[in-house]
C-alpha positions as CSV (number, residue, x, y, z in Angstrom):
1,X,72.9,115.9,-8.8
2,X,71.2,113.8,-6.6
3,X,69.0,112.1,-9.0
4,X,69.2,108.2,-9.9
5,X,70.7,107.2,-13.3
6,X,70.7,103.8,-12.6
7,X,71.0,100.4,-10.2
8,X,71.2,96.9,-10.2
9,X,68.8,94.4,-9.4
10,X,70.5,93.8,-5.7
11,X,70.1,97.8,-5.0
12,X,66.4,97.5,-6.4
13,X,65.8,94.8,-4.3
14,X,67.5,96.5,-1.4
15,X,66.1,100.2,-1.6
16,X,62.4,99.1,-3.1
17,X,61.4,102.6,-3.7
18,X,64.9,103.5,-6.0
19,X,64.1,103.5,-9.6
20,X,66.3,105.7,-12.0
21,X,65.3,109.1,-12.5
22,X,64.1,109.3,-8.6
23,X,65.5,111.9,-6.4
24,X,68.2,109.6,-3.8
25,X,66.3,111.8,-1.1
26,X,63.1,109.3,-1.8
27,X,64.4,106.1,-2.3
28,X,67.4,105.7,-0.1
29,X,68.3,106.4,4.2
30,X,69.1,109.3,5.2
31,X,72.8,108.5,6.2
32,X,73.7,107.3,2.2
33,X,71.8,110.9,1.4
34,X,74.6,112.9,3.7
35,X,77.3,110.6,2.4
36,X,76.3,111.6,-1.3
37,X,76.4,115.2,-0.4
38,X,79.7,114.7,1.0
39,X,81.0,113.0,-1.9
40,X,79.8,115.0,-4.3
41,X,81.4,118.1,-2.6
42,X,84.7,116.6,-3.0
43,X,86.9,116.8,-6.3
44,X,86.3,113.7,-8.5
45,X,89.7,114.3,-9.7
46,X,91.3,114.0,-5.9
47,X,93.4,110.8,-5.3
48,X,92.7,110.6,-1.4
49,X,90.7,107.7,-0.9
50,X,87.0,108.3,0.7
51,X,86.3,107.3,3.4
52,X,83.0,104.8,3.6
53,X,80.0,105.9,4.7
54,X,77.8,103.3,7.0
55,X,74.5,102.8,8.4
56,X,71.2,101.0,8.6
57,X,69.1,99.4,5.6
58,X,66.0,98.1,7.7
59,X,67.5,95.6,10.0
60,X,70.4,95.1,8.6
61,X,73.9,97.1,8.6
62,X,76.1,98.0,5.4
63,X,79.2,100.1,4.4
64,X,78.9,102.2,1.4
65,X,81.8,103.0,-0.8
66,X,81.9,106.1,-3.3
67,X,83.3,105.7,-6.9
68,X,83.6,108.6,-8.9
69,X,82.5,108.0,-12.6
70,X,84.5,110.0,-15.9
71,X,80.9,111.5,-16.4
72,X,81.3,112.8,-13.0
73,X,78.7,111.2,-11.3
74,X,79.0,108.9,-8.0
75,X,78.6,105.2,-8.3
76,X,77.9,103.5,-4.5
77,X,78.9,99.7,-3.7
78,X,77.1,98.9,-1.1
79,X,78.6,95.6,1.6
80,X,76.2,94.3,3.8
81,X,78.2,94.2,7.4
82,X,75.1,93.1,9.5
83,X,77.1,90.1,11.4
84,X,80.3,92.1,11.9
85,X,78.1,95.4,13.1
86,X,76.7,93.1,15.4
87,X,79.7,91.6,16.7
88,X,81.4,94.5,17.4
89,X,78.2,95.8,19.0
90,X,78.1,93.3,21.2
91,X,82.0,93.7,22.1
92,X,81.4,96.6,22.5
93,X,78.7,96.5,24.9
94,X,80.7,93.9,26.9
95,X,83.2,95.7,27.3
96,X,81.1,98.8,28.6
97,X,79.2,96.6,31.2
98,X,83.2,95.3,32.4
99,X,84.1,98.9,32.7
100,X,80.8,99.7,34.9
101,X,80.9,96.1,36.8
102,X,84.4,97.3,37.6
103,X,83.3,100.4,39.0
104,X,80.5,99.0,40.9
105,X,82.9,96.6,42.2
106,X,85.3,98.7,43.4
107,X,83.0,101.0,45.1
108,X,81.0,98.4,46.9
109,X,84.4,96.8,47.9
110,X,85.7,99.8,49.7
111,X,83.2,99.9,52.4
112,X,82.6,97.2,55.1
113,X,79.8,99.7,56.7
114,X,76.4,98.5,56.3
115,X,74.5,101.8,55.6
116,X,77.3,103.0,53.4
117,X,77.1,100.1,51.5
118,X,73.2,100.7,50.8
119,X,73.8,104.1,50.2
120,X,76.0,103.6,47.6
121,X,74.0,100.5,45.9
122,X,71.3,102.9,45.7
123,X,73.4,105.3,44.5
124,X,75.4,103.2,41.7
125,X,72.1,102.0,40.9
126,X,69.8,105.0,40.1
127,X,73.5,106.2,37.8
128,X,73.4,102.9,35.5
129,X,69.8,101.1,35.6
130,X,66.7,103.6,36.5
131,X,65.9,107.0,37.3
132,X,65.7,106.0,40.7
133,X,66.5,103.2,43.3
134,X,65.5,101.6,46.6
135,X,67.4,99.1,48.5
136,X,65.7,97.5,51.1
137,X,67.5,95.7,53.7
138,X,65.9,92.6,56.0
139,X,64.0,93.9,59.1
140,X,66.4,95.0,61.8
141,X,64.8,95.0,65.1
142,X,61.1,96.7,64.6
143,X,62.1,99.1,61.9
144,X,62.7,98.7,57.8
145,X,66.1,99.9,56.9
146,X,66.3,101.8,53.5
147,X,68.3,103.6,50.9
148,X,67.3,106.0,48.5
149,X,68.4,107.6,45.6
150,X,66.8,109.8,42.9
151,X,67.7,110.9,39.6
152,X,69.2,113.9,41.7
153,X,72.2,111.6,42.7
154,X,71.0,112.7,46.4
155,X,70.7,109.3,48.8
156,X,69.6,108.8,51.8
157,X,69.2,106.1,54.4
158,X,66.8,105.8,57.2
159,X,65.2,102.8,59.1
160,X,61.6,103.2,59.0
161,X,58.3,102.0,61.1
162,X,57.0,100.4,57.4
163,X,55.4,97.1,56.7
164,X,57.5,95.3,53.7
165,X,54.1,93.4,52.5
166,X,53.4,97.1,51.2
167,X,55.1,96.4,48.2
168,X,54.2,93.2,46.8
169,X,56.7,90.2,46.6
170,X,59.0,92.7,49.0
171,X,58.5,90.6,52.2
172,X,59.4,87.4,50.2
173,X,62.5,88.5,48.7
174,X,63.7,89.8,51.9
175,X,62.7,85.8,53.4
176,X,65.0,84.1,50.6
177,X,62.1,82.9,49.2
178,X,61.9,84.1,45.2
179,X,65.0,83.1,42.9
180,X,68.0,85.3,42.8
181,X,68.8,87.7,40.8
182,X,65.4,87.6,39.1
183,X,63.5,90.3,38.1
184,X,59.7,91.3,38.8
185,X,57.8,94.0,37.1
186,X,55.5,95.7,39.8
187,X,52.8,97.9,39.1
188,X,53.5,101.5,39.8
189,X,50.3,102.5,41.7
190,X,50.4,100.3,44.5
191,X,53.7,101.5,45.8
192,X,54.0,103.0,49.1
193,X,54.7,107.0,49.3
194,X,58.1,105.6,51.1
195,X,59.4,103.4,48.1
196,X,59.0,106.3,45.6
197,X,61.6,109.5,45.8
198,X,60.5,112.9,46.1
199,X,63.3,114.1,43.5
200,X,61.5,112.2,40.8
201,X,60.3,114.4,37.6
202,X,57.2,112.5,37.4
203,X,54.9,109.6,38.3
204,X,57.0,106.0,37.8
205,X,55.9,104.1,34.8
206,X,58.1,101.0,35.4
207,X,59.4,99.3,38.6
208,X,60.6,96.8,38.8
209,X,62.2,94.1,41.9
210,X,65.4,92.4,41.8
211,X,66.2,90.1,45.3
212,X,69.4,90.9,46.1
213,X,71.6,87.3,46.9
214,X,73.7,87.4,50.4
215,X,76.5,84.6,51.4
216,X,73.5,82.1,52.4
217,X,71.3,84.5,53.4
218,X,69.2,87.2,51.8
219,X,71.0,90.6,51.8
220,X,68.0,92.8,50.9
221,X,66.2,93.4,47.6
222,X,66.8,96.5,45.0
223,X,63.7,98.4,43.9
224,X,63.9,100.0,40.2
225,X,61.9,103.1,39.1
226,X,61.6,104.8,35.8
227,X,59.7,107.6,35.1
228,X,59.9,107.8,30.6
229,X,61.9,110.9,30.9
230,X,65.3,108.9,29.6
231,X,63.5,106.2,27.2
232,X,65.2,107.8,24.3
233,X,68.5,107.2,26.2
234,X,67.8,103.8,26.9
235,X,70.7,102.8,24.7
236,X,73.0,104.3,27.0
237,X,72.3,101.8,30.3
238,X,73.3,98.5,30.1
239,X,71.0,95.6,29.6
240,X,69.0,92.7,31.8
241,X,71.9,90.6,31.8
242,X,74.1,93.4,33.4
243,X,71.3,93.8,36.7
244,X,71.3,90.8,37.5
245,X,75.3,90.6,37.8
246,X,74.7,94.1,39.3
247,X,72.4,92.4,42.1
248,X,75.0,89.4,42.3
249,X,77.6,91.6,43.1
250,X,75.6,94.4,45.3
251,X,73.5,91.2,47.3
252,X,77.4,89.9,47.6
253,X,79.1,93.1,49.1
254,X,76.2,94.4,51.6
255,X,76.2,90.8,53.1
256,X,80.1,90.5,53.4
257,X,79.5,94.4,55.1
258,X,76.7,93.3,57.6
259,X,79.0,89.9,58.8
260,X,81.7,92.5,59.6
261,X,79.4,94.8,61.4
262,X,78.0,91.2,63.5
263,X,81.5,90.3,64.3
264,X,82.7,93.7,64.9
265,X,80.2,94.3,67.5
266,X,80.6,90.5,68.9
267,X,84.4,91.4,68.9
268,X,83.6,94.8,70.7
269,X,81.5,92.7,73.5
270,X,83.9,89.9,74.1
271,X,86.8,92.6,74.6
272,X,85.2,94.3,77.2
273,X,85.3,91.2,79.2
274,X,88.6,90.9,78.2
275,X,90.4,94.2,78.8
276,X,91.3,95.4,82.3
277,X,88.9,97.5,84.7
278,X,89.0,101.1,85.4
279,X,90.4,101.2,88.6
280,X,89.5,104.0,91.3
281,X,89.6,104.1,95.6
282,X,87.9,101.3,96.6
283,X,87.1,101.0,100.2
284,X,89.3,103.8,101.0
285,X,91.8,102.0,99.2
286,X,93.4,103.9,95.9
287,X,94.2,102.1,93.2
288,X,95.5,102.4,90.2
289,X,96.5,100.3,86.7
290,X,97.8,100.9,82.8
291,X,97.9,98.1,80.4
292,X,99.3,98.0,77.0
293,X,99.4,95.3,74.8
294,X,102.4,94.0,72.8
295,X,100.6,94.5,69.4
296,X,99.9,98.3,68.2
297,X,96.8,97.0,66.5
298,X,96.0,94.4,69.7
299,X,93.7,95.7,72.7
300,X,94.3,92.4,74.3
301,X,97.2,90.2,75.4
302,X,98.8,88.1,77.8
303,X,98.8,90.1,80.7
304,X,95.8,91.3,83.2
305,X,94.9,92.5,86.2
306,X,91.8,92.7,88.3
307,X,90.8,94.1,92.1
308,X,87.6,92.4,93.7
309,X,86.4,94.4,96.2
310,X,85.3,92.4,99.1
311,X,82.0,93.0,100.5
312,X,82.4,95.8,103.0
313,X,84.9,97.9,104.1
314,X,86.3,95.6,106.9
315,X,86.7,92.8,103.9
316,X,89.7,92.2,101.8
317,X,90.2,93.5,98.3
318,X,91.8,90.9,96.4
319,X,94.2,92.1,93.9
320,X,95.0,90.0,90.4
321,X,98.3,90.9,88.4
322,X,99.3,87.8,85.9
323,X,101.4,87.0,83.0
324,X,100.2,84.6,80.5
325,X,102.7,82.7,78.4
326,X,102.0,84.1,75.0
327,X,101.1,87.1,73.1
328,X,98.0,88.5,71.1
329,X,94.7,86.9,71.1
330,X,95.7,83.0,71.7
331,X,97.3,84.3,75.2
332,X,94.2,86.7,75.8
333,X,91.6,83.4,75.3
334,X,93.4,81.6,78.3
335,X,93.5,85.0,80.4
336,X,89.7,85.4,80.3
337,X,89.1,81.5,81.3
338,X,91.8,82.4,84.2
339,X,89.7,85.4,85.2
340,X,86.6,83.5,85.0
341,X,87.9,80.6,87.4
342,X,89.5,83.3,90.2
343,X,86.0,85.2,89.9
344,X,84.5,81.7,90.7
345,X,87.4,81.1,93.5
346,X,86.3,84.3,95.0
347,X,85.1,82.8,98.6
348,X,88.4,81.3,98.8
349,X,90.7,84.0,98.6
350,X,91.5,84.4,102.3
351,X,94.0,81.4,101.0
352,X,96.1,82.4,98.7
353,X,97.7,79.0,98.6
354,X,94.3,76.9,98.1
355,X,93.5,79.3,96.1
356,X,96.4,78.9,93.5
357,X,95.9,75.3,94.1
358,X,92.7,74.5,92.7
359,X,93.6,77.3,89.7
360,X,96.6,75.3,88.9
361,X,94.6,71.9,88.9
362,X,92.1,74.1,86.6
363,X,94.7,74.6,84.2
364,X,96.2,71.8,84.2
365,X,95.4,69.8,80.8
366,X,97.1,67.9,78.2
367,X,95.9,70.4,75.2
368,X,96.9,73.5,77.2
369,X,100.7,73.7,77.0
370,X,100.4,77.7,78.7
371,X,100.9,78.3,82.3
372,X,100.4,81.5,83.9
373,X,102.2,83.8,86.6
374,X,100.5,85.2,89.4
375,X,100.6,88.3,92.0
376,X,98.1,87.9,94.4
377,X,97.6,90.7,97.3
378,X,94.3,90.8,99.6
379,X,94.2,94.4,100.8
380,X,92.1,95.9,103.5
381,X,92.2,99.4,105.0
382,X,92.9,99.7,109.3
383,X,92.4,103.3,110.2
384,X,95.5,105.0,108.3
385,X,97.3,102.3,107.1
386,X,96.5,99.8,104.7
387,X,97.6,95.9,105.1
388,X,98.1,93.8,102.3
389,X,99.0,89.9,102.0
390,X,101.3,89.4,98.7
391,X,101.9,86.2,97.5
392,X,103.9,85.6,94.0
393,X,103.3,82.1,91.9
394,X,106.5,82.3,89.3
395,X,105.8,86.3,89.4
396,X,108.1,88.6,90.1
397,X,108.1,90.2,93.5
398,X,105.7,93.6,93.9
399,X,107.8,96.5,95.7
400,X,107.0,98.8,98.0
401,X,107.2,102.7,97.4
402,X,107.9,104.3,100.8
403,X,107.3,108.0,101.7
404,X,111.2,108.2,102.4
405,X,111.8,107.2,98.9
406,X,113.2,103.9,99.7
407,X,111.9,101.2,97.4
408,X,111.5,97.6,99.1
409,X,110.9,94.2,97.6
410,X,108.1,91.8,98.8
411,X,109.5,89.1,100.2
412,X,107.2,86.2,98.2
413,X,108.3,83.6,96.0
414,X,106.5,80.8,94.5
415,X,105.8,78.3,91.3
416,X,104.4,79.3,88.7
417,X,100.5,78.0,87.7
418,X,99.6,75.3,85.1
419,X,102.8,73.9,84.6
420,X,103.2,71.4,87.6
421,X,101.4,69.2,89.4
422,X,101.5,70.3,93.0
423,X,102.7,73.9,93.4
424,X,104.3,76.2,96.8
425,X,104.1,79.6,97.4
426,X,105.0,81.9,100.2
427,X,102.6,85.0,101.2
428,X,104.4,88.1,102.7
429,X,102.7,91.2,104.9
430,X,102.7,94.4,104.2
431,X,101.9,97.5,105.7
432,X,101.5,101.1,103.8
433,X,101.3,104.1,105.6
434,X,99.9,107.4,103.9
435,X,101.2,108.0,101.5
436,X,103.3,104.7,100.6
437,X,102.5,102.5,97.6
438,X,102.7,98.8,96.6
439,X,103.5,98.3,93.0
440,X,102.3,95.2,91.2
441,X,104.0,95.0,87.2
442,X,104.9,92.2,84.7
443,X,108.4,91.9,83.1
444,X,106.7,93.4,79.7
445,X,108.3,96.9,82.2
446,X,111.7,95.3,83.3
447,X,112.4,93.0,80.3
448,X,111.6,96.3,77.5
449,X,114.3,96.1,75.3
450,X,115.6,99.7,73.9
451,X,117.7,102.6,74.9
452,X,120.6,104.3,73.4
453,X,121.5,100.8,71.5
454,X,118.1,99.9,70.8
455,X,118.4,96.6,72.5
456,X,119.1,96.8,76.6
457,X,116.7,95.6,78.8
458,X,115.4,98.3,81.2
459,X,116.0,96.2,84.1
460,X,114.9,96.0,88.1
461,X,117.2,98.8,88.7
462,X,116.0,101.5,86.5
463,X,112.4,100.9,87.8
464,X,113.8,101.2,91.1
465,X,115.2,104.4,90.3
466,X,112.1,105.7,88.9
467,X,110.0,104.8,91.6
468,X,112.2,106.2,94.2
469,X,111.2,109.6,92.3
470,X,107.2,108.3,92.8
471,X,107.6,108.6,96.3
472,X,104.3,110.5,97.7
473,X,103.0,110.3,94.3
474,X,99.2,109.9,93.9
475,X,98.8,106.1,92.5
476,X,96.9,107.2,89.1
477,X,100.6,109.6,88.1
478,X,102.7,106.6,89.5
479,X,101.4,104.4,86.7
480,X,101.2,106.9,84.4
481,X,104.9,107.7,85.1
482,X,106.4,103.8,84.9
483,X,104.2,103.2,81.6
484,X,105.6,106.2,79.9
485,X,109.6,105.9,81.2
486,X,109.2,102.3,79.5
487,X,107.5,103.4,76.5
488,X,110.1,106.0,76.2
489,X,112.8,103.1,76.5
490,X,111.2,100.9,74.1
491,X,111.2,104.0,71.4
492,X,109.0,101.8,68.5
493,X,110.8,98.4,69.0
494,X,109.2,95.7,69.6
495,X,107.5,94.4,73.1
496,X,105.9,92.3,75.7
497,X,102.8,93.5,76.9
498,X,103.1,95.9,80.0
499,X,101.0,95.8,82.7
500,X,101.2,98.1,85.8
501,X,99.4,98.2,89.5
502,X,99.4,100.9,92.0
503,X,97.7,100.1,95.6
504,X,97.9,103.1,97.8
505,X,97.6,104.2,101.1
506,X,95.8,107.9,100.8
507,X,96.9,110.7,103.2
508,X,95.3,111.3,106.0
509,X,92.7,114.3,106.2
510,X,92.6,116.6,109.0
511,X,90.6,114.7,111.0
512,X,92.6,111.7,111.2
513,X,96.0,113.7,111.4
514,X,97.5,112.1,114.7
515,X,100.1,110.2,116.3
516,X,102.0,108.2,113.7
517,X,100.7,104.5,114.5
């Protein structure tokens, strides 16, 4: 058994050293030697059919089938199946890269933070193309951001004082400047102790650098590193073709991540401009304000406030409530060019009408179909009391808290701003002793729709009532108070944006306790 009887002249040509009367060990592979074996353990006189054996014959790929003779010997028909071994090679390859791309994909996807996004390139990297991985991100600021990640699956990221010439070709393929995704061989011994992980087994024998393609600009460059130890794996990473959509696809996600982080943080600086001020005791003056927007996910609407503090305590405060026609970020655009032009108007708030004047002729445009209402009150503290001017334009009237409880409406009325060509308003004094409160709000409080029925508006009279139960409140828990009776009302329905301001009149200490002026 085992031995050759005989062959034809397409076996001889195939398995040179097979002649008859040679052992099979010598003259043909190893895999048709195990398949003999096999075969010959089997009963010849068994019906099941056997399964073929396959393998390699040099460079090319057959199937061999075993007949059993009536002499009991084993007759092999070799088929060569080179071209469909190869085709189902590469299918299967293809569809191993899709699987992985898929992966990558998904994971780079579900990030829009920078670093995490390095981190896990690096990562992803060092798991399907080289022991390890570097991604190098442009210079930010003075320092060279960078991701690591050894065979160890342990990354890290860091922004470091190192010079990206260092590494040769680095500094151009952070620029923009070598063809993406293309990849350069590097020698080993000139990288820097930085570019090289500790957790590495031993000294790299390959690295290579692959610029890393951003949405018009460069979005770093990937760093390869092998050290031998998985050559006789190499059949289990994917090919060239697979980096470069790997760099395609990483360059693509860490750009999309570092435009969010831009517009996040220019977002983050234009909203501070646009939200309303903290507001504390100015000029012995308290004051007080709570602003929600219509939108949960919002921080910025239609309505605003603002209190200027005039320039010494003998100056009016001038106090801003207003009501832009519109919600969400379209209204909030117009309310930062309306608190730009009454920060310019400043010198001319002792008028409230001039003032409102040239604001309306600001506004008025034929691409700007929004108006605006106003609440205007120029405050100033004289000894105990505190004196304001109000004047509405289209607003609704502030009201007075008094330490009696009574609640009084300013008498002020006037056009709204933007809307008209020539506007009126009238300005009403007031005067708060200890104590007593003027409340500034927009109809987001009296027009909130809710209650029992889900849809009654909670009207001038039930902020009366609440406020009558504010009286002698500190400003900051008066606020508080009305914002969270209307949120109460409102339940989760939807809203106008609320806006709320408190002007007190403090108590007196001991030293100014007195005759009531």
């Amino acid at each position: 058994m085992g031995v050759l009887a005989t062959l034809n002249a397409a076996a001889a040509a195939l398995l040179p050293r097979a002649a008859a009367g040679v052992p099979m060990r010598e003259a043909a592979p190893s895999w048709l030697v195990k398949a003999h074996e096999r075969a010959c353990r089997t009963s010849a006189a068994s019906d099941d059919p056997k399964p073929p054996a396959c393998g390699p014959v040099g460079d090319r790929w057959f199937t061999a089938l075993a007949v059993f003779t009536d002499d009991g010997g084993v007759s092999w028909w070799l088929t060569d199946e080179t071209a469909r071994h190869r085709a189902e090679r590469r299918l299967a390859e293809e569809r191993r890269v899709g699987t992985v791309l898929n992966e990558v994909s998904g994971a780079l996807l579900a990030t829009l933070n920078p670093e995490r996004c390095m981190e896990l390139t690096a990562r992803l990297a060092a798991e399907h193309l080289a022991d390890a991985a570097v991604v190098v991100s442009p210079v930010l600021g003075r320092g060279l951001p960078v991701a690591v990640c050894g065979p160890d699956g342990v990354t890290t990221h860091q922004v470091l004082r190192a010079d990206p010439e260092a590494v040769p070709d680095l500094d151009e393929a952070l620029r923009g400047r070598l063809p993406s995704p293309a990849t350069i061989a590097l020698d080993p011994s000139v990288l820097p102790s930085w570019a090289v992980p500790e957790a590495l087994a031993g000294p790299v024998t390959r690295a290579s650098l692959t610029p890393l393609p951003g949405q018009g600009v460069p979005a770093g460059a990937l760093l390869l590193l092998d050290t031998g130890a998985s050559d006789g794996a190499d059949d289990a990473r994917p090919g060239p073709d697979f980096a470069r959509l790997f760099a395609t696809r990483a360059g693509a996600a860490l750009s999309a991540a570092r435009l969010h982080a831009e517009q996040a943080a220019i977002t983050a600086t234009l909203m501070r401009n646009l939200l309303p001020p903290d507001l504390s005791t100015v000029h012995g003056v308290e004051y007080a304000g709570v602003y929600r927007p219509s939108g949960a996910s919002e921080r910025v609407g239609g309505d605003f406030y603002d209190v200027h503090p005039g320039p010494g305590p003998q100056d009016e405060t001038l106090v801003v409530l207003g009501d832009v026609c519109g919600k969400g970020l379209e209204a909030a655009v117009l309310t930062g060019k309306i608190r730009n032009t009454l920060q310019a108007l400043l010198p001319l708030s002792g008028d409230h009408q001039r003032l409102l004047g040239l604001l309306n002729d600001a506004l008025l445009a034929p691409d700007n179909p929004r108006f605006v209402t106003l609440a205007l009150a120029s405050v100033v503290r004289d000894g105990p009391l505190v004196r304001l001017r109000v004047t509405s334009a289209g607003h609704m009237p502030p009201v007075v808290v008094r330490r009696s409880g009574e609640v009084e409406e300013v008498p002020t009325r006037g056009t709204l701003v933007g809307a008209f060509r020539s506007i009126s308003s009238t300005t009403a004094e007031v005067v708060l002793r200890p104590g007593e409160t003027c409340v500034l709000f927009t109809d987001g409080i009296t027009e909130a729709r809710g209650g029992p029925l889900g849809d009654d508006m909670f009207g001038q009279g039930r902020l009366s009532a609440a406020l009558r139960r504010c009286a002698g409140m500190p400003v900051d828990a008066l606020v508080d108070h009305v914002h969270m009776l209307a949120a109460d009302w409102l339940g989760g329905g939807d809203h106008d944006d609320i806006a709320v301001v408190a002007v007190g009149a403090p108590y007196r200490s001991a030293s100014e306790e007195g005759p009531a002026a």
